[in-house]
MARTOR-513311 format. One line per 10 residues: their letters; for each residue x, y, z of N, C-alpha, C. Coordinates in nm, 3 decimals, padded with zeros to 5 digits. Atoms other than C-alpha are relative to their C-alpha. Layout:
N
a> X Y Z X Y Z X Y Z ~ ... $
This chain:
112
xxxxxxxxxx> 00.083 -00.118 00.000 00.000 00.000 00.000 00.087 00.125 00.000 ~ -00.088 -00.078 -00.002 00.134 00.334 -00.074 -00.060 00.068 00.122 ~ 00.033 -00.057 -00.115 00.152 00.594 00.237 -00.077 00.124 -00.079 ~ 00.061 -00.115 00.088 -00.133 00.882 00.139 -00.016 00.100 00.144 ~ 00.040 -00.113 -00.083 -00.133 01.032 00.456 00.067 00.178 00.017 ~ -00.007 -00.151 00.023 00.002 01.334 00.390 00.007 00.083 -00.184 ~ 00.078 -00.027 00.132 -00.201 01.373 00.046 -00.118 00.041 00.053 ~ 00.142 -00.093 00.062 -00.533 01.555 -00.024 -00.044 00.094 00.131 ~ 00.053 -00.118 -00.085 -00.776 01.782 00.182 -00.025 00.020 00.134 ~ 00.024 00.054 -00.149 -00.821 01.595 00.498 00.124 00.033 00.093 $
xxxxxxxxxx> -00.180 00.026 -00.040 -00.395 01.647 00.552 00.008 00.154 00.019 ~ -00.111 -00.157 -00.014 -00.384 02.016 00.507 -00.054 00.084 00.124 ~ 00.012 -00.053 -00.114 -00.378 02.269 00.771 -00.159 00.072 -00.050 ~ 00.147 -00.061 00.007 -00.715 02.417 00.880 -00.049 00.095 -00.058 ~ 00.008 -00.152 00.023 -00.666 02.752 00.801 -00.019 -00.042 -00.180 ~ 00.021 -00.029 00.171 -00.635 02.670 00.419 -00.092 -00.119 -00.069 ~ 00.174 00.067 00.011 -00.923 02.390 00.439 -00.088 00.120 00.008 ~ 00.080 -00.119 -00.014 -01.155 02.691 00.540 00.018 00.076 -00.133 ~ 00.000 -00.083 00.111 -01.023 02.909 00.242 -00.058 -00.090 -00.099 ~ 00.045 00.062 00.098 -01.090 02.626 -00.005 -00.137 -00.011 -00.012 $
xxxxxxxxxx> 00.120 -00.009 -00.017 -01.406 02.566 00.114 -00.096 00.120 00.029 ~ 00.037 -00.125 00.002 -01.510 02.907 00.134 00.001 00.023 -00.149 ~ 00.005 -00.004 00.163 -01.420 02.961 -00.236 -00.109 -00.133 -00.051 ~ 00.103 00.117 00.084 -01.639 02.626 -00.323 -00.154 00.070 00.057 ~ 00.111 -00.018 -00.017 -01.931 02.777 -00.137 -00.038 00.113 -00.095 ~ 00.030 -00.130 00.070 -01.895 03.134 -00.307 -00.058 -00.035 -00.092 ~ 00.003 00.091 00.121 -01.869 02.940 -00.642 -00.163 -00.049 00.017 ~ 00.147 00.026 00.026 -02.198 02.778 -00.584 -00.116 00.075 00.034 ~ 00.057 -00.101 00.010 -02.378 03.044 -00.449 -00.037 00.111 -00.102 ~ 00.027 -00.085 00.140 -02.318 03.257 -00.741 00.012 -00.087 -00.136 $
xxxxxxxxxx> 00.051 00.065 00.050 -02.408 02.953 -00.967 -00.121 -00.015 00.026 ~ 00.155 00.017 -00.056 -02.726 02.920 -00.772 00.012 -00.146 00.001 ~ 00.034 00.172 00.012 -02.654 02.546 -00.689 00.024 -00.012 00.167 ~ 00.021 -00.015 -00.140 -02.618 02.629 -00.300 -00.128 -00.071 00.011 ~ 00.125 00.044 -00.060 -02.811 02.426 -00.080 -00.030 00.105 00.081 ~ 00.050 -00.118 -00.099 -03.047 02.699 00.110 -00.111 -00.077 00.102 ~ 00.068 00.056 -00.134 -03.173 02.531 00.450 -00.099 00.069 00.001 ~ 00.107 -00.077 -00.019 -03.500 02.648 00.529 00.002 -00.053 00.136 ~ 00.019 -00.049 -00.183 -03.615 02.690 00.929 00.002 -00.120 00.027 ~ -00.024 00.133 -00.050 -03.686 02.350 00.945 00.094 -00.084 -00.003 $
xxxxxxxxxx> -00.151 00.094 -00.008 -03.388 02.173 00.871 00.108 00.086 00.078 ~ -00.095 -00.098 -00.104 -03.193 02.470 01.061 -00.015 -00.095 00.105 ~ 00.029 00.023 -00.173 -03.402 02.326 01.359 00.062 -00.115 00.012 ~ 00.015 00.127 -00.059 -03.399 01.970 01.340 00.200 -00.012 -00.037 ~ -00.118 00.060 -00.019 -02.980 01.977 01.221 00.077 00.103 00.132 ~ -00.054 -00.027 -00.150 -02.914 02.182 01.528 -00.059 -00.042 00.123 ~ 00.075 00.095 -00.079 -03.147 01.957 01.765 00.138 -00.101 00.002 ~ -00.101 00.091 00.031 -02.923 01.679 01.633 00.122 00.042 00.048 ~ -00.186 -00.043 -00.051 -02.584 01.860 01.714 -00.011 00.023 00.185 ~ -00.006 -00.046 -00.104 -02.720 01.968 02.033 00.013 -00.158 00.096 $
xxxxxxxxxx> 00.042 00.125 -00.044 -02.816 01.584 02.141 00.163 -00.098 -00.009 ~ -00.093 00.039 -00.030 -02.467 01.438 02.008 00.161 00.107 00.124 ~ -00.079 -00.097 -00.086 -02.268 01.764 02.196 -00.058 -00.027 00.145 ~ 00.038 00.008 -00.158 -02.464 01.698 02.532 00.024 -00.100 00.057 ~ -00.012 00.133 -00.040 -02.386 01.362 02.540 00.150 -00.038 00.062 ~ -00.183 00.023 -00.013 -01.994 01.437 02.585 -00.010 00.119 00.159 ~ -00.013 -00.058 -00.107 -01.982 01.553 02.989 00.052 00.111 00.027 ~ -00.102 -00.082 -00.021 -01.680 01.668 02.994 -00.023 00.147 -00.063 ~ -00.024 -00.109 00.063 -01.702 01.891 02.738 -00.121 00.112 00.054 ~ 00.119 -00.055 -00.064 -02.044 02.019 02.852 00.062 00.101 00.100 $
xxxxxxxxxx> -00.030 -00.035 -00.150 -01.878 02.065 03.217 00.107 00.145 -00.042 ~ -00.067 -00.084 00.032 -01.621 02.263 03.042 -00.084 00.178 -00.052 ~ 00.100 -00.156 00.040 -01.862 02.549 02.828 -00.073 00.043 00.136 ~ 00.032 -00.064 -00.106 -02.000 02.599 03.168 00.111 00.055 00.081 ~ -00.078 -00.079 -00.025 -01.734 02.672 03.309 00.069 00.116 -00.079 ~ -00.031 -00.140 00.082 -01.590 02.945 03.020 -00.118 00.075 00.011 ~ 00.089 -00.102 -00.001 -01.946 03.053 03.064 00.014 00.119 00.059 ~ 00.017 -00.062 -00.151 -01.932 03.126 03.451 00.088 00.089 -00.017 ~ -00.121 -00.080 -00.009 -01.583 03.279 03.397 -00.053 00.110 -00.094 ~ 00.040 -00.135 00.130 -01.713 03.514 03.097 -00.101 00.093 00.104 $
xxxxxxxxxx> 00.094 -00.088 -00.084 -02.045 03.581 03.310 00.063 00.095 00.127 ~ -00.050 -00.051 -00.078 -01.850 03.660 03.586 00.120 00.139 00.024 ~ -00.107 -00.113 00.084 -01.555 03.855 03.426 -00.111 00.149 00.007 ~ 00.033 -00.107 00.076 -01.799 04.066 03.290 -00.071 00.078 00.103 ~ 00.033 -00.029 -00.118 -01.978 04.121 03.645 00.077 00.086 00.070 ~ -00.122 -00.083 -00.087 -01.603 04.253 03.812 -00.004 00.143 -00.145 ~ -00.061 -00.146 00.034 -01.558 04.477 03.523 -00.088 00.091 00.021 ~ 00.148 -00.059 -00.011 -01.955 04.611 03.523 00.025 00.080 00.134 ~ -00.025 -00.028 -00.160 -01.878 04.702 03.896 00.126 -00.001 00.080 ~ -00.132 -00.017 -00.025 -01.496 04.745 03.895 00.046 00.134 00.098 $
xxxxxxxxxx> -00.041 -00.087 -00.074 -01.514 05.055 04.116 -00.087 -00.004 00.132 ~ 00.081 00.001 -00.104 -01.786 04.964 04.347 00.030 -00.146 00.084 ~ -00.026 00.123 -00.061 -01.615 04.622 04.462 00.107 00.029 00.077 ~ -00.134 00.000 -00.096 -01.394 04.571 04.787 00.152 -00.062 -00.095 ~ -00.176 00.030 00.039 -01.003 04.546 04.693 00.015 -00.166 00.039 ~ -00.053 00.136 -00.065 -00.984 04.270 04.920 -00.121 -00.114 -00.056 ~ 00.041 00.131 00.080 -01.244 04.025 04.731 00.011 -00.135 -00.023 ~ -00.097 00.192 00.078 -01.130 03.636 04.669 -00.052 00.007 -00.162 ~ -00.031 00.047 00.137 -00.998 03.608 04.347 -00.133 -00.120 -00.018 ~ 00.058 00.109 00.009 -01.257 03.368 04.182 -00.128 -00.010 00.008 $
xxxxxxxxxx> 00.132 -00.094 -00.040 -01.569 03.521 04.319 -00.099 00.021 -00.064 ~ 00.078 -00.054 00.070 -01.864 03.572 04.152 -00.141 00.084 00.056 ~ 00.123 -00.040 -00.056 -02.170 03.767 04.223 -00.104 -00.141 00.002 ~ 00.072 00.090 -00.017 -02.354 03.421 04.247 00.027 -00.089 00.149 ~ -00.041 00.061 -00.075 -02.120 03.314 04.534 00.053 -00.122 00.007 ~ -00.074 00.125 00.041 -01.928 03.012 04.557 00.144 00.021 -00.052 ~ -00.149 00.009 00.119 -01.566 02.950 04.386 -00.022 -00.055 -00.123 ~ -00.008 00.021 00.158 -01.509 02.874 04.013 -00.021 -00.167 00.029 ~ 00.025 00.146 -00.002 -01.458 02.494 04.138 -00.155 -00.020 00.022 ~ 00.078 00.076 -00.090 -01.771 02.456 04.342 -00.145 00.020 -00.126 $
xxxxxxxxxx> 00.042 -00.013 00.112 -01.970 02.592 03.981 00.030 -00.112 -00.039 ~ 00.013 00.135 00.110 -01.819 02.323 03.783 -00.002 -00.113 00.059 ~ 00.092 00.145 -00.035 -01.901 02.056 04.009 -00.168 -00.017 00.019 ~ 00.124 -00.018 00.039 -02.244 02.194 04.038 -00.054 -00.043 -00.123 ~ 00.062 00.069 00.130 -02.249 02.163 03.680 00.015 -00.106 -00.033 ~ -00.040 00.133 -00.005 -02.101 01.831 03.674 -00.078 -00.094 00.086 ~ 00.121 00.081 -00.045 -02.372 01.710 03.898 -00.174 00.026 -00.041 ~ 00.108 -00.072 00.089 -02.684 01.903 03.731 00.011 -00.121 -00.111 ~ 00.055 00.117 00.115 -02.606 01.624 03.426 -00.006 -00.085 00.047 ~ -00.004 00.176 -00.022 -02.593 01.316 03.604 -00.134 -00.008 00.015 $
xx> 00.159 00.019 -00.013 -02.972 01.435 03.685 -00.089 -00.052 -00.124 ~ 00.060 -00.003 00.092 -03.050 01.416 03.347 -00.047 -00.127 -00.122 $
């Protein structure tokens, strides 16, 4: 067998997958051979993504946590002059530490 692994589109870096495929969509768009989703297939192929993405814990456990940290971030800066100095790092206006969130959320799915 010859070695093909570092042949065709699957091998190249991401960044210039994206350009290629960006030019193939243009291309068919201004052919008019684009597929154009209508509401319903929007719904039901993001149902579907949502059902295999929820199914992976970890990762779940994770977007909650970048959430909390974003939500929270954005809480210290919103109120960056009206908050004590002395604070704990970590803190959120919800209370708790950053850990005691992502085990919250990490027990919230096992309910499910």
């Amino acid at each position: 067998m010859s070695d093909t692994s570092k042949r065709g589109f699957a091998s190249m870096d991401e960044d210039k997958q994206r350009e290629i495929a960006s030019k193939g969509g243009k291309a068919a768009h201004e052919k008019g051979t684009a597929h154009e989703f209508t509401s319903e297939e929007a719904r039901e192929a993001g149902r579907k993504g949502g059902e295999t993405t929820s199914k992976d814990r970890e990762f779940m456990a994770e977007i909650g946590r970048q959430g909390g940290k974003h939500s929270h971030r954005s809480d210290r800066d919103d109120n960056e002059n009206e908050q004590d100095d002395n604070e704990e790092e970590g803190k959120g206006t919800q209370g708790g530490s950053r850990e005691q969130h992502a085990k919250a959320g990490r027990q919230s799915h096992k309910n499910k």
